[in-house]
C-alpha positions in Angstrom: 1.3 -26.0 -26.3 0.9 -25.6 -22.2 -1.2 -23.0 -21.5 0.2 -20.7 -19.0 -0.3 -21.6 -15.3 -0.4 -17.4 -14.7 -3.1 -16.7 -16.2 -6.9 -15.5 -15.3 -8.3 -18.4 -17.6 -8.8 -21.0 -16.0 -12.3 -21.7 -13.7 -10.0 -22.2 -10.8 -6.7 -21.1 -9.1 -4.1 -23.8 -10.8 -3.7 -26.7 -8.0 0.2 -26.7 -9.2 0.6 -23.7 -8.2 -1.0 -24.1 -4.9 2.7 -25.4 -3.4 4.2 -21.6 -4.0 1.1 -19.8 -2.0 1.6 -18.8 1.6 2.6 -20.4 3.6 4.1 -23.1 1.5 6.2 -21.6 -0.4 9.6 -20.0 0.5 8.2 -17.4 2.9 9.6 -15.9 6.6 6.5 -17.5 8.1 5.8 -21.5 8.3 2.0 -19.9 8.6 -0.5 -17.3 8.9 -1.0 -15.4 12.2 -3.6 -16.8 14.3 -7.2 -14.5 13.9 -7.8 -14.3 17.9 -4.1 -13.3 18.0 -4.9 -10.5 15.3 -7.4 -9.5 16.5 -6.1 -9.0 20.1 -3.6 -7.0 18.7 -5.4 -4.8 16.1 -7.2 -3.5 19.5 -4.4 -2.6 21.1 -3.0 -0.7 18.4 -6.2 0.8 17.3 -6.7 2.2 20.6 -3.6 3.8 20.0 -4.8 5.3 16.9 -7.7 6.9 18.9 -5.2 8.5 20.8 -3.1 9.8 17.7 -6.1 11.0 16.2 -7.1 13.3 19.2 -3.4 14.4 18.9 -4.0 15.3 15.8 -7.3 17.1 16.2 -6.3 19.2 19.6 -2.6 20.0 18.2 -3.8 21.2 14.6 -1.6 18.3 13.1 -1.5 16.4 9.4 -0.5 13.1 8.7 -0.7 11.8 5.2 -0.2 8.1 4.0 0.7 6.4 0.4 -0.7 2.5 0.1 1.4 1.3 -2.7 2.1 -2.2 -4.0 1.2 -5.1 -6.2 -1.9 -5.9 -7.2 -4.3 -7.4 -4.4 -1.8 -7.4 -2.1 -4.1 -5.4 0.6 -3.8 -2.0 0.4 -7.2 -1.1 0.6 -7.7 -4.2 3.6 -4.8 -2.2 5.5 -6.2 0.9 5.2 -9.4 -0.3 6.8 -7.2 -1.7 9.6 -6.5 1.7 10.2 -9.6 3.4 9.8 -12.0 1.0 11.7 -12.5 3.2 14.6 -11.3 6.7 13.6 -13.8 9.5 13.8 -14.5 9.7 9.8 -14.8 13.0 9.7 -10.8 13.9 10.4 -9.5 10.9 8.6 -10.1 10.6 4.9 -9.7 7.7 2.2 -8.6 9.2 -1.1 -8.9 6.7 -3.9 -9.2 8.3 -7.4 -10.7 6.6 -10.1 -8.5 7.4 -13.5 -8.0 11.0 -14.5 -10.6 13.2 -16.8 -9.9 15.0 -19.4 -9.3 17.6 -17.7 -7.0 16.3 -15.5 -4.8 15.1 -18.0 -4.7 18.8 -19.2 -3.2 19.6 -15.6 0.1 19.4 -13.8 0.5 15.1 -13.0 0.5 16.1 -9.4 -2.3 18.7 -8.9 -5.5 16.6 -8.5 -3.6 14.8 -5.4 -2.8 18.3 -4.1 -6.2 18.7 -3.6 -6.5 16.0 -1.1 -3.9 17.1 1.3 -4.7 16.9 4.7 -5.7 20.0 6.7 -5.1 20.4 10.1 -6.6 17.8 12.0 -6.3 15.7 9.4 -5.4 12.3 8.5 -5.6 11.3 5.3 -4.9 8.4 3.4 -3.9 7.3 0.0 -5.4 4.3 -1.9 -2.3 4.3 -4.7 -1.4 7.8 -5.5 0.9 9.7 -7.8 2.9 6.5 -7.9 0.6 5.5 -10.6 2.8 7.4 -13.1 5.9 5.0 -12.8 3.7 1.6 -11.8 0.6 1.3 -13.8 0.8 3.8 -16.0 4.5 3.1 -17.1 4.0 -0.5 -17.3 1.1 0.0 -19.2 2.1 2.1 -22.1 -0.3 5.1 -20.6 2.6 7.3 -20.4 6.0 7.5 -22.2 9.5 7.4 -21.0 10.5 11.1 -20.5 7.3 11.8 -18.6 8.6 8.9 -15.8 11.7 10.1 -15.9 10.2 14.3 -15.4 8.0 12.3 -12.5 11.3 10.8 -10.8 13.0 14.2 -10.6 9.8 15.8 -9.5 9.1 13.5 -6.9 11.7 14.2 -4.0 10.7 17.9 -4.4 6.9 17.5 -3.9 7.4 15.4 -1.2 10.1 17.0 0.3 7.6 20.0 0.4 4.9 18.4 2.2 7.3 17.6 4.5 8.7 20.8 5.4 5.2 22.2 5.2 4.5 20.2 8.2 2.9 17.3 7.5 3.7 13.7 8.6 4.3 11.7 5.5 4.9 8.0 5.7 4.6 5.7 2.3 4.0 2.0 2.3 4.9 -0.3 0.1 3.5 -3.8 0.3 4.8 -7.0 -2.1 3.1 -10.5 -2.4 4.5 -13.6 -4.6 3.5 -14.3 -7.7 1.4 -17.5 -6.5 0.1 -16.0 -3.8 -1.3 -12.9 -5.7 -2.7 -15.2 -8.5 -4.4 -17.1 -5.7 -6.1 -13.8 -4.5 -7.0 -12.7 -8.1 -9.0 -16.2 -8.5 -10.5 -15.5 -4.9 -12.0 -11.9 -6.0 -12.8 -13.7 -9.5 -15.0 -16.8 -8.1 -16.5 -14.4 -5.3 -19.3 -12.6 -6.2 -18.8 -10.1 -3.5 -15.6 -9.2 -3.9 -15.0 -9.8 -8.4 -15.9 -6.2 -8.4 -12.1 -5.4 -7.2 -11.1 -7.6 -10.5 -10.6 -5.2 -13.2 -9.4 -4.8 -17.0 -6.1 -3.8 -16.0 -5.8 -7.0 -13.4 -6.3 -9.3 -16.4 -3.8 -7.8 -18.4 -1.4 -7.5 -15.9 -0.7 -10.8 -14.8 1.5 -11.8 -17.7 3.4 -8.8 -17.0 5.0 -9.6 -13.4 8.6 -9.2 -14.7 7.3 -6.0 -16.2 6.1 -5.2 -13.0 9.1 -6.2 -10.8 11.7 -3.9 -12.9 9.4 -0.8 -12.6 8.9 -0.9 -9.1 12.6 -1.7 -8.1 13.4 1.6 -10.2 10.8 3.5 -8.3 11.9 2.6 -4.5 15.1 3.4 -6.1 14.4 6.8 -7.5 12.2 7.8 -5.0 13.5 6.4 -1.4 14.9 9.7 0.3 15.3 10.4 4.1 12.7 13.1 3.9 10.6 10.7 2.4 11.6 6.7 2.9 9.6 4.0 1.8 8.4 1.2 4.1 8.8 -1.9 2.4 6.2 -4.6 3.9 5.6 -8.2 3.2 2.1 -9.0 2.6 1.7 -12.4 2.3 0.3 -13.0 5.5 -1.6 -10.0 5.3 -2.7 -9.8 8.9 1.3 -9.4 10.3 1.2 -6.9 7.4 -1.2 -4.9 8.5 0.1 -5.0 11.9 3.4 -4.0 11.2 2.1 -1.0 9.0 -0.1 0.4 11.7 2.8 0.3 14.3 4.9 2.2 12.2 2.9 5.2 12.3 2.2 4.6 16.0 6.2 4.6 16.6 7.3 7.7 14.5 5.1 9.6 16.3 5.1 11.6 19.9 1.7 11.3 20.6 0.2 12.3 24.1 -0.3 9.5 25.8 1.4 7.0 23.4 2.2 3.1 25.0 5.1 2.2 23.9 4.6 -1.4 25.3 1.2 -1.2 24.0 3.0 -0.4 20.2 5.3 -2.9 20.6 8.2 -4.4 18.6 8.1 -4.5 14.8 8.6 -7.6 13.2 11.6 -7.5 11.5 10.6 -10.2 9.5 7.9 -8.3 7.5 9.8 -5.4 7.0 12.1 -5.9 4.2 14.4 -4.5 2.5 14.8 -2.9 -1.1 17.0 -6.0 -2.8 13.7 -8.3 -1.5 11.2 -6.7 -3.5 
């Protein structure tokens, strides 16, 4: 019997598969962005993010972010993108490792509460609460009635954070199959990065369809206008993170904000619900 080409046991990324990676396969780009063009760019816009920062800081503001998506499709990379040359102290990562004990004992949402932005603050979410109808759904670490309690909770929390004041934007960023199978043999055959290959990774590669079915019912449950998702595609991750940074820049009336500097979002990586 053929072994499964999506699989984590083989040496080596499957060459047969190598045809449905970006940018071979059927992607909106015929390839990646060019690194000096990137690069220009990320400058620009992270000297925007200065600015919003000191916004922030003089005006007493909060702005809180949600990474979400599939495996190694570059949440953590984006964040970075935004953080590079932030002042550390007013801009936070939060990336919780899984619940104690304790924690389990509490209300599903109260150990994120914690990490709320004050004023001055920006904060950002490596995954999040979304763990309870991704990972934890998917998984079997949770049972039906507790996702279903999380989608009618949802709205409210965030719809509180919202009218509290704080700016809330939530990212979430999709890869191909291929191309994410690619990535998981590049963090496996890399001895500086196979620490970002974990238990859970292994086991959920054979579960893609799994995957796609739970998180089309959470952008579903959970897409309001208080609290929209922005649906990116990360295959080339450097127009990803791009596009990510200048939605921030463009919802916000920053002093001093360039517009020209901000520039158009590519419609292109932006996608829509059916896509994911």
């Amino acid at each position: 019997m053929k072994k499964d080409l999506y699989s984590l046991d083989f040496e080596t990324f499957p060459t047969e598969l190598e045809g449905l990676t970006f940018p071979h396969g059927d992607f909106s780009f015929a390839k990646k962005m060019k690194k000096s063009k990137f690069e220009q760019r990320l400058e620009e816009l992270q000297i925007e993010l200065v600015k919003l920062q000191k916004w922030v800081r003089e005006n007493d503001q909060r702005i809180a972010m949600v990474f979400e998506g599939r495996d190694a499709a570059g949440k953590g990379g984006t964040i970075k993108r935004f953080t590079g040359n932030l002042n550390s102290r007013y801009a936070r990562v939060v990336a919780l490792s899984k619940p104690s004990d304790a924690e389990r004992g509490q209300w599903y949402f109260q150990r994120y509460v914690q990490h709320m932005p004050t004023h001055g603050e920006m904060v950002f979410f490596d995954r999040s609460w979304y763990n309870r109808s991704g990972v934890e759904r998917v998984m079997g670490f949770c049972d039906e009635d507790q996702v279903q309690t999380f989608f009618q909770e949802v709205p409210v929390f965030e719809g509180m954070m919202v009218r509290e004041g704080i700016f809330f934007f939530k990212f979430w960023l999709t890869v191909g199959r291929a191309e994410q199978l690619k990535r998981f043999y590049e963090r496996k055959n890399s001895p500086l990065k196979n620490w970002k290959l974990s238990p859970i990774d292994h086991k959920s590669v054979g579960k893609w369809d799994e995957y796609t079915k739970a998180i089309a019912d959470q952008v579903n449950q959970t897409h309001t206008a208080t609290a929209p998702w922005t649906i990116i595609d990360s295959n080339d991750q450097r127009r990803a993170r791009l596009a990510a940074i200048q939605t921030v820049l463009a919802a916000i009336d920053y002093t001093g904000k360039d517009e020209t500097m901000i520039g158009e979002i590519d419609n292109r990586v932006i996608i829509d619900q059916e896509a994911l």
